[in-house]
N, C-alpha and C positions, 0 to 999 in steps of 0.2 A: 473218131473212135473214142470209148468211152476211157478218162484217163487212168481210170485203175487199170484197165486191158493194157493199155501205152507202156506204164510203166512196171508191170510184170513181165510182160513179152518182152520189152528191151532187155529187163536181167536174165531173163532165158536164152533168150537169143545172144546175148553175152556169152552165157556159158558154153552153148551148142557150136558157136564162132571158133571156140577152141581145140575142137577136135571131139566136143561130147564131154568133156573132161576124164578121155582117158587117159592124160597123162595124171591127173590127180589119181586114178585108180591103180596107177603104177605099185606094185611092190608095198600095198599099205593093207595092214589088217587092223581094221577098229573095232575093237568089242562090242559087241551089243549089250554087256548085261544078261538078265533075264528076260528079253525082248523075245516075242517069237518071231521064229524064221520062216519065213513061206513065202520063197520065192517061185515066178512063174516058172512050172515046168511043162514038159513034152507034152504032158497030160492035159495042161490047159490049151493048148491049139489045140483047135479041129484043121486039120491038114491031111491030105493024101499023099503017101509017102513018095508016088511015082510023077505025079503031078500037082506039084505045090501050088495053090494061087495064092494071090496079095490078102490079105486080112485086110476086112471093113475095115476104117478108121475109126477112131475111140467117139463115142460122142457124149457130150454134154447136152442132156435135154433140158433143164433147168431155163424158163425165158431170161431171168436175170432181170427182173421189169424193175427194181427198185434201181441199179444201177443204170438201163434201161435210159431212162425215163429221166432221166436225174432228179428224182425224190433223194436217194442218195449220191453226194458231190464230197470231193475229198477237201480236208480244211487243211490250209496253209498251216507247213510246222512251225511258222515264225507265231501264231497264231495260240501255240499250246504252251503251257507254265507246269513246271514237275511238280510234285507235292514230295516232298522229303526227300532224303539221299536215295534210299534204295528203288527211286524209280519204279514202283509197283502201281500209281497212279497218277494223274495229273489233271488239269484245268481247264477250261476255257472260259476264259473272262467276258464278262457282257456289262457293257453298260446300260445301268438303271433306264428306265425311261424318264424322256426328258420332256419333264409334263408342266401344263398350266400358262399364265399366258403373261402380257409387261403388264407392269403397273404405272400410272398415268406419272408425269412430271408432276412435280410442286415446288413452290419457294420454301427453304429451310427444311424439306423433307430429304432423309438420307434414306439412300436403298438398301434393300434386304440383299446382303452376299451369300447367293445360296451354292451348294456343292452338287458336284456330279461324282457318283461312285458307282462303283460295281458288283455284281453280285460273283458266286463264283459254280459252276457248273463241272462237277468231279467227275470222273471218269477211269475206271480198269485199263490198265496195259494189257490186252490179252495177248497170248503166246498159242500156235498150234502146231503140229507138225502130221506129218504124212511119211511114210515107209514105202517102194517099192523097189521090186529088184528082181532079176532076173535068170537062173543058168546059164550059161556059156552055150551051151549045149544046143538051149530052142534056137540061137539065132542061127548057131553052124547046121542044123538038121532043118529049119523050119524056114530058115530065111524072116522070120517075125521081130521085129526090133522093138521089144518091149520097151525096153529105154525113150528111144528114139520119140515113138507115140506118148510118152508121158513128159517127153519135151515141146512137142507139139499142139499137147491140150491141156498144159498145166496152165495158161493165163487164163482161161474159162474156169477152172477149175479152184482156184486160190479164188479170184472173184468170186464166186460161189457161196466157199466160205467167209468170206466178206460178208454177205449179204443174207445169208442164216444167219451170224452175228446179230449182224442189226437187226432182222427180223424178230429175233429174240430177243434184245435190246425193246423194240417197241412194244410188244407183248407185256414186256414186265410194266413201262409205261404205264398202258392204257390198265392193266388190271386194277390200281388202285388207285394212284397219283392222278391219269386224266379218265377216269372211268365216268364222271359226272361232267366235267366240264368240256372235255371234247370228244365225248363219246354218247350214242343214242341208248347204248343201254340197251334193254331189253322194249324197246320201246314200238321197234318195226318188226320184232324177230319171229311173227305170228306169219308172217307173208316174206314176197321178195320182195327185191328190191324194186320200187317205183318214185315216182317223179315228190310225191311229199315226203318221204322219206329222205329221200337224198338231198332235197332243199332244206330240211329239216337238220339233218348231220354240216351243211354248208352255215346256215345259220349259227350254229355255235361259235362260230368268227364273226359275227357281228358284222358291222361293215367293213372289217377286212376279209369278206368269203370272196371277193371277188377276187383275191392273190391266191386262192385254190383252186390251181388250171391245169392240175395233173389228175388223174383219177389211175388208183391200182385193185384190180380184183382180182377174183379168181373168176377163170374162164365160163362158168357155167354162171355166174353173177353177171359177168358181160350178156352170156347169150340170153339170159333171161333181159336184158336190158334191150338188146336187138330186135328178140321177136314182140315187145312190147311197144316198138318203133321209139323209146325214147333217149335212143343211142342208136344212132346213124354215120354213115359210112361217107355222106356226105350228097347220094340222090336214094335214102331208103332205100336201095336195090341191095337185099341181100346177097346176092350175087357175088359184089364186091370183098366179100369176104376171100377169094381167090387172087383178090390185089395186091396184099401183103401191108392192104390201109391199117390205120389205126384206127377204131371209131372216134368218135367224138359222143360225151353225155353230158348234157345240159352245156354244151360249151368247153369242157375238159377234155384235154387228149385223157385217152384209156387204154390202161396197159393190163396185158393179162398176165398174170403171175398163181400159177398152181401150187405156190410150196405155201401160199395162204388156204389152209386146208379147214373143211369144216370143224368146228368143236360141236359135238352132239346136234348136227345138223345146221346148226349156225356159221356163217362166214361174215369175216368182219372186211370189209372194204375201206380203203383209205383214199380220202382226197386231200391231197397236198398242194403245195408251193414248192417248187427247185428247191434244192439243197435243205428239205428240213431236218435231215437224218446229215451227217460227218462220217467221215472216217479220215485215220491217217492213217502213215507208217512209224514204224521204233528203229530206233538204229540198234544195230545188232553186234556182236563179237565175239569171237571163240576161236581158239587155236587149238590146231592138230594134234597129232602121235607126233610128230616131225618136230614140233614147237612151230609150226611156220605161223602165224596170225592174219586170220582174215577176220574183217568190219563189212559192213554193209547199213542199207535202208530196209527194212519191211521183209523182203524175203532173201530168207537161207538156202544154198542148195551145198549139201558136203555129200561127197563122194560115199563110197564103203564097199571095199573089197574082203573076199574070202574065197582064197586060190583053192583054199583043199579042203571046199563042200562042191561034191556036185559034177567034179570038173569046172568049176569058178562060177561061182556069185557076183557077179556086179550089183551095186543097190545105190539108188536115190537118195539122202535124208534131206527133206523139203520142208523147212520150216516161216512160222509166218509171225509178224510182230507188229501189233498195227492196236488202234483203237475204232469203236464205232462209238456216235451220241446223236445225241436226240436232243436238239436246241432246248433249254430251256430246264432240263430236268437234269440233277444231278446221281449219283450213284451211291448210296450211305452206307454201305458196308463194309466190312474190312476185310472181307474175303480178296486175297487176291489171284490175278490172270482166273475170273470166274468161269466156271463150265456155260455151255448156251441157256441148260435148265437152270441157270443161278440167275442169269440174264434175264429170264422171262420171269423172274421170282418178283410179284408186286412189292414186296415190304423192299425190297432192297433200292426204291428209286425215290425219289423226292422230286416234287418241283418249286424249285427256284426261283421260277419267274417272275415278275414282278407286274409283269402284265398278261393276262392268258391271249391275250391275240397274236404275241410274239411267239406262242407256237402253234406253228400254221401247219401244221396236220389233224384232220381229224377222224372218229370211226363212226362205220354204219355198218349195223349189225342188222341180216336179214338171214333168211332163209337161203 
């Protein structure tokens, strides 16, 4: 299992171990503020009064291909450096490449002391949160445990959001910083996707295209790949599409991922290397109405009760704290925890790198 699932389902399941956290929902009323209230009522189940059945389970359609796939892999926290006290940004340090080759011995020749340094790769702390909550009421009349299902499908669900981060996060990328250099441009986007094309976007790595053994598109870029036989299943028998294989193009696994959606009919496809995309978690902390204090990694989950709406409100507040990056490129703005549109914003990224093969992603932009 993929380790962002791992370790958000263990803090769920943490909290669910307890009883649900009704004993936090005990006797506590938390303000909301000016928040709106709308929680699930009567009126959201479809139920018959005389004969209830079980409510589908929630689901998450999203493939999740970049977590998937591991284009995106979580980067060790010993791994991250803060930028100033208030924690609103931080680092990942890369060392320069370490280039050029010995130089021959000689009598009475001294050697050049040369250095190894690093460059520095910025990055936003982003913060999200999510609301739900429920009446009292639907569970005793409905038998529906609104809660309960959003314990259930919250690690799908955080991941998720993960992975429209970085989605957004790449977007902004490739708009300016790698637009020329690991991107085709406008170059294929007359046609779809075919075999020059995509050796074409692989080339951009030089001879390190052959560390790009992941491929991500969108589903309709696969099937065009399919019915053109140059993405196989592994004996050309379409058929196999009922196997639950992954294909293979030019040699890449292929993941299909739908949240890469056309822009004015263009779809951009990404062929990568494991882990070119990061993320982590933040450590968190906030203390109650009670004064009690709770800490954590990456996700929040606090309770919130309101006895006297409704016949009782129970509610969720599920908050997230984590970074995504994109090797190689750093983040120049001083906006911070930025929204996903700020994310995709091209002026807002820089690359850093010091060699462009060190970042082993790249785009193909087709029909």
């Amino acid at each position: 299992m993929n380790p962002t699932m791992i370790y958000i389902l263990t803090t769920v399941i943490s909290f669910v171990a307890i009883g649900f956290l009704l004993y936090e929902f005990k006797g506590k009323i938390l303000p909301f503020g000016m928040a709106t209230i709308d929680p699930t009522a009567i009126g959201d189940i479809d139920y018959q009064s005389e004969a209830f059945k079980d409510t589908l389970t929630a689901e998450i359609t999203d493939a999740l291909g970049f977590l998937s796939s591991g284009i995106l892999t979580e980067i060790p926290r010993d791994m991250i450096t803060s930028e100033g006290a208030a924690g609103d940004f931080g680092n990942v340090p890369q060392w320069k490449t370490f280039s050029g080759t010995m130089t021959p011995i000689a009598s009475g020749t001294e050697v050049d002391i040369n250095n190894l340094s690093t460059y520095k790769q910025r990055f936003p702390w982003l913060h999200r949160e999510y609301a739900v909550g429920a009446e009292d009421i639907v569970k005793m009349i409905t038998g529906a445990d609104t809660l309960g299902e959003v314990a259930k499908k919250l690690g799908p669900f955080l991941a998720r959001t993960i992975q429209a981060m970085s989605i957004n996060a790449l977007k902004g990328a490739f708009a300016t910083a790698l637009a020329t250099s690991h991107s085709t441009g406008a170059a294929y986007t007359s046609g779809t996707i075919n075999v020059t094309a995509a050796n074409a976007a692989r080339l951009l790595l030089g001879d390190n295209l052959n560390l790009l053994n992941k491929m991500i598109s969108h589903s309709k870029v696969t099937m065009d790949g399919v019915n053109l036989m140059i993405a196989s299943y592994g004996t050309q028998n379409r058929d196999e599409l009922k196997s639950g294989k992954l294909p293979q193009f030019l040699g890449m696994e292929n993941w299909m991922d739908d949240t890469l959606t056309a822009v004015a009919t263009i779809y951009s496809s990404f062929f990568s290397e494991a882990g070119s995309i990061g993320y982590s978690f933040a450590p968190w902390e906030r203390t109650d109405v009670n004064g009690q204090k709770f800490s954590g990694m990456g996700v929040d989950i606090e309770p919130y009760r309101l006895p006297n709406l409704s016949g009782g409100v129970s509610s969720l507040i599920i908050r997230l704290h984590c970074m995504v990056h994109l090797n190689g490129m750093a983040y120049n703005s001083a906006t911070k925890n930025p929204s996903n549109a700020q994310l995709a914003t091209g002026s807002n990224w820089t690359k850093v790198v010091d060699d462009d093969k060190k970042i082993r992603i790249v785009e193909l932009k087709t029909k």
